[in-house]
C-alpha distance (Angstrom), angle and dihedral (degrees) to the residues before:
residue distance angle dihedral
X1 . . .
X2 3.79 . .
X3 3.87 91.6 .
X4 4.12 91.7 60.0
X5 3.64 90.4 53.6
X6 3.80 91.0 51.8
X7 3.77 82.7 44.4
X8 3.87 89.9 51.9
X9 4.18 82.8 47.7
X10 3.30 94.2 52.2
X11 3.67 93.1 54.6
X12 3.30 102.2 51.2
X13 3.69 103.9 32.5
X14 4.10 102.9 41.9
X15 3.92 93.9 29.8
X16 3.93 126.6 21.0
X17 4.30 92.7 32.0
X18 3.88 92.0 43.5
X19 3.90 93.5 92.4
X20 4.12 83.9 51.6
X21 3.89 92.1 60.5
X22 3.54 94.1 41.4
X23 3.69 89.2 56.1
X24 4.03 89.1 41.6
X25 3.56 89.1 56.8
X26 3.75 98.2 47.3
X27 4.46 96.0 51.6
X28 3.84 74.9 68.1
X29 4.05 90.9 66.1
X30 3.98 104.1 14.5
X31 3.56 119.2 15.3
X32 3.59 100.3 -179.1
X33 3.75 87.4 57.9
X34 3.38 106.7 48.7
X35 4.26 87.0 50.0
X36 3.63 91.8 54.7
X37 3.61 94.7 115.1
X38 3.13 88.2 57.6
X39 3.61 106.5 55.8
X40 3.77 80.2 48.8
X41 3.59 94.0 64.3
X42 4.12 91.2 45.5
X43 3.82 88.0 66.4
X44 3.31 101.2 37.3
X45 3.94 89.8 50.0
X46 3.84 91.8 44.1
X47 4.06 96.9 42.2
X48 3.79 81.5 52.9
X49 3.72 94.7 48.5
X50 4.42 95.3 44.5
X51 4.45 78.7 54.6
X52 3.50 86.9 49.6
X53 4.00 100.9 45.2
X54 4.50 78.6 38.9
X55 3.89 89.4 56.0
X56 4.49 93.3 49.6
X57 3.33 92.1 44.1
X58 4.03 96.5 58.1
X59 4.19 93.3 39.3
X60 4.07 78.6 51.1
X61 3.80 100.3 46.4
X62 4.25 82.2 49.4
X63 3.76 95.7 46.3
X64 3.85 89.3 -122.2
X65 4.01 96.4 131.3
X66 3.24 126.3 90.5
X67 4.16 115.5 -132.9
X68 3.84 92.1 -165.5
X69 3.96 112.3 145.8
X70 3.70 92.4 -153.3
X71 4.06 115.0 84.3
X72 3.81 90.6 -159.6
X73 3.92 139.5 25.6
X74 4.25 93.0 -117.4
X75 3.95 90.6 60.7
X76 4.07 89.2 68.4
């Protein structure tokens, strides 16, 4: 039993976190480098949130959304 949780160790220590020290040990010598995953994920999250903001303001400009308060029928 003791040798699959070393097994389980190994795994995630040696193998699936390595790419997480490597990019521990580069903030130490280029910062914007090692956090550019990051900034990737910035503009991905805020192209996706200027299509979003795009796609309610043409259902509001056509009167096609509904400004209820109520989420569902049984809260009336």
């Amino acid at each position: 039993m003791k040798s699959l949780f070393e097994g389980i160790q190994w795994l995630f220590v040696d193998v699936l976190l390595k790419p997480m020290d490597w990019l521990r040990e580069m903030e130490l010598t280029n910062w914007w480098a090692a956090n550019t995953l990051n900034w990737i994920f910035i503009i991905i999250c805020s192209v996706a949130m200027l299509y979003w903001f795009k796609q309610l303001s043409i259902f509001k400009s056509n009167n096609e959304d509904e400004q209820d308060t109520t989420a569902h029928s049984f809260l009336k």
